[in-house]
NUVO-564725 format. One line per 2 residues: number of its first residue (from 1); for each residue x, y, z of N, C-alpha, C, O. Coordinates in steps of 0.02 Angstrom, whole numbers, plus 50000, padded with zeros to 5 digits. Example, Ala and Ser with C-alpha at 12.3 -4.5 7.8 and 13.67 -1.06 7.14 Angstrom:
1) 50660:49716:50390:50615:49775:50390:50660:49835:50390:50712:49834:50423 ~ 50642:49888:50354:50684:49947:50357:50645:50002:50394:50670:50057:50402;
END
This chain:
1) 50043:49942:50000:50000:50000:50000:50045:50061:50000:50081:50076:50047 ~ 50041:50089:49955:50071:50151:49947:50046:50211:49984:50059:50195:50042;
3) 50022:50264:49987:49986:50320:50039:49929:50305:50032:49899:50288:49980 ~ 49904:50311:50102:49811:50333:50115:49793:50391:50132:49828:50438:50113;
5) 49743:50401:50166:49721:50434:50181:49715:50435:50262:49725:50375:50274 ~ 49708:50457:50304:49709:50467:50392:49656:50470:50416:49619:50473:50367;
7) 49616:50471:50471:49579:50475:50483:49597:50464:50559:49651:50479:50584 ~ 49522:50425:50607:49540:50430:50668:49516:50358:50712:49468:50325:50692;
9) 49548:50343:50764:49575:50273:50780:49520:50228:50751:49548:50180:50725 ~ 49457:50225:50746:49427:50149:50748:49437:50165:50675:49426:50111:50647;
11) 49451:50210:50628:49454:50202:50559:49522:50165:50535:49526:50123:50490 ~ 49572:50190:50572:49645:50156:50575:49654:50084:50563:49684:50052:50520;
13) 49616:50068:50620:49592:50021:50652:49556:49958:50625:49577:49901:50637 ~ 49498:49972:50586:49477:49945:50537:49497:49924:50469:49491:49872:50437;
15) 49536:50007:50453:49579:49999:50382:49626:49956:50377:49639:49930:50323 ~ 49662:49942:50437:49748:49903:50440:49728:49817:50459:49768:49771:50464;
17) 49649:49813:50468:49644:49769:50479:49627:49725:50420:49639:49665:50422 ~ 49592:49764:50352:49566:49752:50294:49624:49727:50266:49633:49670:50245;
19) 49683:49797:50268:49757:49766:50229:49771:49698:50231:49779:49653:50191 ~ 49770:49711:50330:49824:49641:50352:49768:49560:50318:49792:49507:50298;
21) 49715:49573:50320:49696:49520:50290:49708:49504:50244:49729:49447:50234 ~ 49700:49547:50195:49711:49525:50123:49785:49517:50106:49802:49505:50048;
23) 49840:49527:50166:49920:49540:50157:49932:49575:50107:49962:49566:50053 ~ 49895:49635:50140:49930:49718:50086:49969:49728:50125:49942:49718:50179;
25) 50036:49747:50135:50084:49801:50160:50045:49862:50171:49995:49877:50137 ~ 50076:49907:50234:50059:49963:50243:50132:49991:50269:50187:49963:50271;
27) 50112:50053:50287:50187:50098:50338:50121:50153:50361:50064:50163:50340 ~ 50165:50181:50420:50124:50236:50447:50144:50321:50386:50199:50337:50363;
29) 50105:50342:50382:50138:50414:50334:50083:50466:50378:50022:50462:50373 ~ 50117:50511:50417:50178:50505:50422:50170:50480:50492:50118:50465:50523;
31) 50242:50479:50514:50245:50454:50597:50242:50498:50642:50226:50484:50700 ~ 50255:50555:50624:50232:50612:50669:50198:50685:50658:50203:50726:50613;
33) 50167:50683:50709:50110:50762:50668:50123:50787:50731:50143:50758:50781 ~ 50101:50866:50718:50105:50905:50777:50032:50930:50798:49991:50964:50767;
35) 50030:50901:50862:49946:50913:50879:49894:50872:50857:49838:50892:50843 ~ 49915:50809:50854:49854:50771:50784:49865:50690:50837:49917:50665:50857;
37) 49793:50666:50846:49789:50616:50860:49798:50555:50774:49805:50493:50772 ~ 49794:50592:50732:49800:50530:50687:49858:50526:50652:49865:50540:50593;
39) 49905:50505:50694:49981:50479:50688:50003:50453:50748:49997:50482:50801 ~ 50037:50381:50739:50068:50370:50796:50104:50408:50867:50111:50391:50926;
41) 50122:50464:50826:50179:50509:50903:50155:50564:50863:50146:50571:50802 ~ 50144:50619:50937:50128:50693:50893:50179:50721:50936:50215:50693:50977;
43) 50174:50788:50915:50224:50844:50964:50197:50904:50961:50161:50916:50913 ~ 50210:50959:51016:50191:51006:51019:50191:51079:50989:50244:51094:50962;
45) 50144:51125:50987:50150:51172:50943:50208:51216:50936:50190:51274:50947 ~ 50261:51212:50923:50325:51288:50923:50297:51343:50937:50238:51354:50921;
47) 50336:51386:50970:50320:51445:51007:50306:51488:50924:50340:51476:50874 ~ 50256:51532:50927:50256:51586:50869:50223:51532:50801:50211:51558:50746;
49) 50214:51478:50810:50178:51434:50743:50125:51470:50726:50127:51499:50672 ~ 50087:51474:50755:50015:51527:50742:50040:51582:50691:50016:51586:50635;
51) 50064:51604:50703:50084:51680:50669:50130:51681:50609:50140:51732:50577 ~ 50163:51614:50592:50174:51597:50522:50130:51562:50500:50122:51581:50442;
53) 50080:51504:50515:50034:51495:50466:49958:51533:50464:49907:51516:50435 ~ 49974:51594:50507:49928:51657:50454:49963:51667:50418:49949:51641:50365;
55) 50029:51706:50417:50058:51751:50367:50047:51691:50317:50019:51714:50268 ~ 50057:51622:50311:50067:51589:50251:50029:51577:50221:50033:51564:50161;
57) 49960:51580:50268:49902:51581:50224:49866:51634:50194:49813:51631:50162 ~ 49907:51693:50212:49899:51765:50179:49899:51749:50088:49941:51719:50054;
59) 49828:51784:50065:49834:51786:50008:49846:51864:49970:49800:51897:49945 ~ 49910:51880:49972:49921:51951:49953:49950:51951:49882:49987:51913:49850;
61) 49914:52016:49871:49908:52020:49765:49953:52063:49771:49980:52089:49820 ~ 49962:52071:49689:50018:52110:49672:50006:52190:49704:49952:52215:49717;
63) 50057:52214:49712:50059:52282:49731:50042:52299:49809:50030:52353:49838 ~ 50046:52229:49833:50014:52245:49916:50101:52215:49957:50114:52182:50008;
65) 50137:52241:49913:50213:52189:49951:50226:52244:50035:50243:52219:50089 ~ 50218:52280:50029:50225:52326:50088:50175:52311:50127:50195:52295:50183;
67) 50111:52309:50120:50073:52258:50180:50103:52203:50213:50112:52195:50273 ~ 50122:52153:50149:50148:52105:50154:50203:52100:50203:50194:52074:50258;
69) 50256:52122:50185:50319:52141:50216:50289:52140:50289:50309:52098:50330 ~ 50233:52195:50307:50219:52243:50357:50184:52174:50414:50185:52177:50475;
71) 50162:52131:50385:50125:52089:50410:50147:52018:50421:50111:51976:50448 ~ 50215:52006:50397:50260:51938:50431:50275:51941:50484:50289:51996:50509;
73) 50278:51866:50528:50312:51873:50584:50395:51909:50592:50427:51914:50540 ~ 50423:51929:50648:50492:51958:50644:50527:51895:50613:50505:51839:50601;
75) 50590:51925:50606:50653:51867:50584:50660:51825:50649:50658:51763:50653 ~ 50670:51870:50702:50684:51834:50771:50616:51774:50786:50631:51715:50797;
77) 50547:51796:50785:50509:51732:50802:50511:51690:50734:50514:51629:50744 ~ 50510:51705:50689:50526:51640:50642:50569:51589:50653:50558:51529:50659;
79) 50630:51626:50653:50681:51579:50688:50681:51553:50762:50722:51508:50771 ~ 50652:51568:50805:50626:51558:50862:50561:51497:50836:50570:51440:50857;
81) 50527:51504:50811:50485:51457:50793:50510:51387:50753:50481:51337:50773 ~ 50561:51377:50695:50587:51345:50678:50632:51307:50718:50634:51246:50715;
83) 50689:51360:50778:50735:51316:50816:50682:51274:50862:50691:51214:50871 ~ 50635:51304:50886:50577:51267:50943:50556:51191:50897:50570:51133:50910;
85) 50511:51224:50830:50520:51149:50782:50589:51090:50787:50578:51038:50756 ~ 50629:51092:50808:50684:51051:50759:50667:51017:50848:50645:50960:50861;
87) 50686:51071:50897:50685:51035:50998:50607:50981:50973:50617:50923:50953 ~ 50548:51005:50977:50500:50968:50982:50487:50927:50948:50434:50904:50968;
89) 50506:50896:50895:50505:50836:50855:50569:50799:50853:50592:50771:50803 ~ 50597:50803:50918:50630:50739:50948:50600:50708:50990:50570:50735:51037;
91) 50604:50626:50975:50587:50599:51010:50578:50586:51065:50528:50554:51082 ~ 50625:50609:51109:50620:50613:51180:50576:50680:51204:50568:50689:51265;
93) 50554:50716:51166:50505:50773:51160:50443:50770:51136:50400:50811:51149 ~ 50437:50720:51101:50355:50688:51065:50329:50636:51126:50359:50606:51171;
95) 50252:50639:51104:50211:50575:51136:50200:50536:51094:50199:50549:51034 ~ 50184:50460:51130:50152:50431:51078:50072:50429:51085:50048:50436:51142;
97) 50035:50423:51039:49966:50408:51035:49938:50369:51054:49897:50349:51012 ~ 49936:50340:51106:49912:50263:51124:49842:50248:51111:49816:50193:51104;
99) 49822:50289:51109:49745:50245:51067:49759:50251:50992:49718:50234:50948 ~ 49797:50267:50984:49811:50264:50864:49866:50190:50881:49876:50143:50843;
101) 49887:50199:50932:49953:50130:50932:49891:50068:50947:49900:50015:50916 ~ 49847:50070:50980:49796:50013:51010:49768:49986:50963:49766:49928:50945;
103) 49739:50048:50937:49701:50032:50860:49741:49988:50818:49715:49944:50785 ~ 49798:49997:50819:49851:49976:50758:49860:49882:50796:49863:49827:50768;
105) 49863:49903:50867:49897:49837:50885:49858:49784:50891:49880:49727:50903 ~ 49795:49800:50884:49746:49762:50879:49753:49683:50810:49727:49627:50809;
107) 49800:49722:50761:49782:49723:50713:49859:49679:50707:49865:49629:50672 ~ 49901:49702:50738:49993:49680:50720:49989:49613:50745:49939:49593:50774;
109) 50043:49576:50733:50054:49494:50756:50124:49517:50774:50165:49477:50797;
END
């Protein structure tokens, strides 16, 4: 099985059980999310995340670059947000999901 789609534990749950019968291969994609019960291990939000995915979801047209500009996070919390990313998606910094792992183990031999 190449990629699915995600969803949430009794769907997991059900789905990996359909594979394992029919001996489809699976993998988890991905193994870690931030804030998301539907992945094995999640991790927590980086300080300042909020405030880059507004700016990123800013849809600014031509001729508005000075809004634009005017309306990114600083250089300092970006990078403050990114170094916080790289700390919290270590493992010894992530949880695991134990009801997405239950679901799954239901299912493992």
């Amino acid at each position: 099985m190449g990629e699915s789609g995600e969803n949430n534990d009794e769907w997991i749950g059900q789905f990996s059980k359909v594979l394992d019968d029919d001996e489809i291969s699976w993998t988890f994609w991905p193994y870690k999310k931030m804030e998301a019960k539907s992945a094995p291990v999640t991790f927590s939000r980086p300080v300042h995340w909020d405030e880059i995915v507004v700016y990123a979801a800013r849809h600014a047209g031509m001729g508005d670059t000075e809004k634009s500009v005017a309306a990114r996070p600083s250089l300092e919390d970006s990078r403050a947000a990114f170094q916080d990313l790289l700390v919290k998606i270590r493992f010894e910094n992530a949880s695991p999901n134990e009801s997405y792992m239950k679901a799954l183990g239901a299912n493992m031999n």
